[in-house]
Every structure is written in structure tokens, then in C-alpha cells.
N, C-alpha and C positions, 0 to 999 in steps of 0.2 A: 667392564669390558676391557678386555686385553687389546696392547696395538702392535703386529709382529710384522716385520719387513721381509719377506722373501723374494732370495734371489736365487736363481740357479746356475752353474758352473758347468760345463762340457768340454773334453778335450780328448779328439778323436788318439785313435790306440794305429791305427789302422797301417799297416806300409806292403808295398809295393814290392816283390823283391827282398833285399836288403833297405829299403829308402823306406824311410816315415813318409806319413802324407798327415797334411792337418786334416782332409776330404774325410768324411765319413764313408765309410766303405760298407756296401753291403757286404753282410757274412764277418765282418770282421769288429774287434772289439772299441770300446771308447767307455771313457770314464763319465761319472756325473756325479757330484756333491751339492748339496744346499747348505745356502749362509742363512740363518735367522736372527734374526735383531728385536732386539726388547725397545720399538719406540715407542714408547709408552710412560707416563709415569710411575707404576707401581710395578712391582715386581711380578715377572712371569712365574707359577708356580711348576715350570714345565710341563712336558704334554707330547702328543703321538702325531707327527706331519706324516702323510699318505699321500704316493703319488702314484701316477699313471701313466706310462707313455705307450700312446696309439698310434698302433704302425697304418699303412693302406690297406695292406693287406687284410687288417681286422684284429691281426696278434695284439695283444694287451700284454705290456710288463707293470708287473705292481712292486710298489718298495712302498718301505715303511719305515719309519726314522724314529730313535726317542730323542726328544728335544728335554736338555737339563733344565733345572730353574735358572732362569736371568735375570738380574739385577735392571733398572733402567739402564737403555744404550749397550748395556753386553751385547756381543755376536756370539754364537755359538754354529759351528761348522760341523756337519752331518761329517759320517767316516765315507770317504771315498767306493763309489760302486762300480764295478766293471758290469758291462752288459755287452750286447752283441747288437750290431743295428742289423735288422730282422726284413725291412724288404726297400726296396725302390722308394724315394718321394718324402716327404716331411714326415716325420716325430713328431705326434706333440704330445708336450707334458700337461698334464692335470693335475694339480692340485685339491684332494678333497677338504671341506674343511679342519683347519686345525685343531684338535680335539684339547684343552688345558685338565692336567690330572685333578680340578678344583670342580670341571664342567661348565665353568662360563664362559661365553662367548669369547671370540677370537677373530679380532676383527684385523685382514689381511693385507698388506700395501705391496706395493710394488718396489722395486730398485729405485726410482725418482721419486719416491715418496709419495703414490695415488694408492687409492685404497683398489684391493680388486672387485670386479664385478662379477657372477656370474652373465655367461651368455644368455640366460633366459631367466623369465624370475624362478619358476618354478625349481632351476638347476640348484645344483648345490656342489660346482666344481669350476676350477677358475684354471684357463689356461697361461702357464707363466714362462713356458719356453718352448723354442721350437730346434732340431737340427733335420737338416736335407743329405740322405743319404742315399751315395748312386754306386752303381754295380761298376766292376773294376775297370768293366770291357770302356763304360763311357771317360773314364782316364787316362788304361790305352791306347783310347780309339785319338783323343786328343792330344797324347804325346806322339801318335803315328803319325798326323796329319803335316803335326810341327814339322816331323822328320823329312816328312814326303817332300813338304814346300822349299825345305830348306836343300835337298838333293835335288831339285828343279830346278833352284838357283844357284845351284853350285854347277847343274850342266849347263845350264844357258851361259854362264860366266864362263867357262870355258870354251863353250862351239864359240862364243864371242870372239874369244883371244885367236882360236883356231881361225878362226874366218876371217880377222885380222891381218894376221899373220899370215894366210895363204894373197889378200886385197896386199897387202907391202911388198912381198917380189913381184907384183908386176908396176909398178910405183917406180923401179932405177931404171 
């Protein structure tokens, strides 16, 4: 039996404008790469990682990866995938199992070093990452409010000095 580490990488594409946003943006792109690791003693003879991310909506993206042979403790880093986040609410990746081009088992850990579980026995997919993606308007809507609050206190700071200033000439 094989012992391989899986981690997943994310990093939104997504901007505003001209301005990056780290926010995952619905309609807009972001990347995703996986690290796998040979913690194991013997040698990985390479093999096919299969993933799945499930939107709310129900859309399903499938990728599929060739994992090279690994020596024990090698990493080997999938090539970079651009995708699009596809509706409102959490991502999440799945994980089918790791298939090894020998056919034995593959047995899967996490970044801290726990093995994965399925969620039921019966499954045969292990969830290993999540990203929360929101529509533009809720980043707008939250840079507008900044703005609002801040022009509220920019008039109150003013009628202040103004009302000030009118309470001081009658003061001499």
C-alpha cells in the first residue's frame, strides 16, 4: 500500500475594475494546483489523482491529474488549472481515489499528516478543500456602505465645525 499527502492550492484570478481581489468572485477566474507527496516508504510508481469541485448550484468541474513516479518524500506539483467559480456559496473539492499505474491501493493523508476518511463508508471520495465564492454586487455593496459611513462622517464633522462656528460669535 502506498502513503501519498494531499494538499490543495487556490488563488483567486478575480478583480474589480482594475484592482485584484483575493475574494473569489463569481463569473470570474481563479487558479488551483495540487502538491502530492510520497510519505511512504517505497516508491510511488505514479498514477491518475481525479478531482471534483461542486458548486450549489449542482455544476460539477472534473480535472484529472498524471502524478509522475516518486521516490520516498518527493513532492510533485500538478500544472496549474484556471477555472471560473460558477455560482454563490462554497466549492468543494473531492477527491476520488488515487488510482497508482501498479493498481494497488492508495492510501490518502491530509496536509497535517491524518489519513483521509470518506464521509460514509460506503463513499469512495474524500473532501480536501473548500473556497467561498460571492457575486461582485456583495463586494460592492460593502465597499459602498464603507463609503456611505465615511461621507456621514465627514457631514456630521462639518455641520459640527459649522455649528461651532456660528455658537462662537455669539461668545464676544
Amino acid at each position: 500500500m502506498y502513503k501519498i499527502r494531499l494538499a490543495t492550492r487556490s488563488k483567486s484570478k478575480a478583480k474589480i475594475g482594475p484592482f485584484p481581489k483575493e475574494d473569489y468572485i463569481v463569473g470570474q477566474r481563479y487558479q488551483v494546483w495540487y502538491e502530492v507527496e510520497n510519505i511512504g516508504k517505497t516508491s510511488f510508481p505514479g498514477g491518475v489523482l481525479r478531482v471534483q469541485i461542486s458548486w450549489p448550484n449542482g455544476q460539477i468541474v472534473g480535472q484529472s491529474f498524471v502524478i509522475k513516479p516518486l521516490a520516498p518524500a518527493e513532492l510533485h506539483r500538478t500544472k496549474i488549472r484556471v477555472t471560473d467559480a460558477l455560482a454563490r456559496g462554497f466549492a468543494l473539492f473531492f477527491a476520488l481515489p488515487i488510482v497508482a499505474n501498479d493498481k494497488k491501493k492508495v492510501e490518502v493523508y491530509s496536509s497535517p499528516g491524518k489519513p483521509l476518511r470518506p464521509p460514509h463508508p460506503k463513499a469512495d471520495i474524500y473532501h480536501i478543500h473548500s473556497i467561498y465564492a460571492k457575486p461582485k454586487e456583495e463586494i460592492t455593496g460593502y465597499w459602498a456602505m464603507w463609503i456611505s459611513a465615511f461621507s456621514l462622517l465627514l457631514f456630521v464633522i462639518i455641520n459640527l465645525i459649522q455649528f461651532f462656528t456660528w455658537l462662537a460669535q455669539f461668545a464676544d
